[in-house]
C-alpha positions in Angstrom: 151.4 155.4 179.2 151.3 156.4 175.7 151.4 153.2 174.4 148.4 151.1 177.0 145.8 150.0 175.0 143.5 150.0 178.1 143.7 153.9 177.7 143.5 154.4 173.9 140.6 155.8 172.7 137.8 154.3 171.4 138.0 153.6 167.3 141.5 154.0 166.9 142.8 150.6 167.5 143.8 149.2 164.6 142.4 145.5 165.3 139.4 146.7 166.2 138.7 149.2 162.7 140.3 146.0 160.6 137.5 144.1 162.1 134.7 146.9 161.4 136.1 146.4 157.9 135.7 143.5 157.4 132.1 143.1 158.9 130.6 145.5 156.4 132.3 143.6 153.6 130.4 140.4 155.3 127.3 142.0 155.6 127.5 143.8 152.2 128.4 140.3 150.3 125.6 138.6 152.1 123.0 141.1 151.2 124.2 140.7 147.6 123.7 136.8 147.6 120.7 136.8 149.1 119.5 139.6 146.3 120.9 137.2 143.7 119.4 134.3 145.3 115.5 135.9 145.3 116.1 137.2 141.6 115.8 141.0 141.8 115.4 143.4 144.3 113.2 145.4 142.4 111.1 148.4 144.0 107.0 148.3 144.2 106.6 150.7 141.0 109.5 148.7 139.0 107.5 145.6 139.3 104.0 147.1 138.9 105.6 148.7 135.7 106.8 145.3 134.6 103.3 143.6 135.3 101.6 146.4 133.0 103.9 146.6 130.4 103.5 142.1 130.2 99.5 142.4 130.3 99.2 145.2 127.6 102.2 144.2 125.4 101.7 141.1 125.2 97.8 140.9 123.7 98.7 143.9 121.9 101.4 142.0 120.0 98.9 139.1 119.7 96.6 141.7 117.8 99.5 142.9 115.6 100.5 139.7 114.8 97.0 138.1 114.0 95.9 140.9 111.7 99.0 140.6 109.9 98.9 137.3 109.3 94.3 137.6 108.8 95.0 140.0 106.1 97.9 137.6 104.0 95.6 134.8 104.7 92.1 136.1 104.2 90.7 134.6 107.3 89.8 138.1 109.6 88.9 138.2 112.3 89.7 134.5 113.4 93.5 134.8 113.7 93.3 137.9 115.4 90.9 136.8 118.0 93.1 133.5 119.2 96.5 135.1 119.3 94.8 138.1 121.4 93.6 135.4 123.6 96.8 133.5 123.7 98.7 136.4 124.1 96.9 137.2 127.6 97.1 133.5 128.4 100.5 133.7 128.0 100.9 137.5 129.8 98.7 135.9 132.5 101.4 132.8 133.2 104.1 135.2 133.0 103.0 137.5 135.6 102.4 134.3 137.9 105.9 133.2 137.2 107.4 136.7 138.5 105.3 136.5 141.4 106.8 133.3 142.6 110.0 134.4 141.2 109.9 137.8 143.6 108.3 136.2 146.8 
């Protein structure tokens, strides 16, 4: 009697934990494809970060950049004033493209 598997208790089989085992591996690869597959599986804050840090940065940079290049040229503010403008432009497309990206 100490061998009938009708008997044994529950959890203990052998068969029965490989098969648990191999499950969660299963489950735990799929998860990881389908977080590959959608890009990221950032959290809310980690992308609101991201969105900030792309619409401040990048007409900031814009600024940088056209008053650097106003002052060697002589032409302020005209530089400055289309690369902040195409700098948001360009933020602007990029957040787009992470919202598709993370949907």
């Amino acid at each position: 009697m100490a061998n009938d598997p009708d008997n044994a208790p529950i959890g203990e089989d052998p068969k029965i934990d490989s098969l648990e085992e191999r499950i969660a591996a299963a489950r735990k690869a799929e998860d990881e494809r389908v977080a590959k597959e959608h890009g990221t599986s950032k959290s809310g804050p980690a992308i609101g970060m991201q969105v900030v840090s792309t619409m401040v940065g990048y007409p900031l940079g814009g600024i940088i950049i056209g008053l650097v290049l106003d002052n060697v040229l002589g032409t302020l503010p005209w530089l400055t004033i289309i690369l902040m403008f195409m700098a948001f432009a360009g933020a602007c497309i990029h957040v787009v493209r992470m919202n598709k990206n993370g949907q």
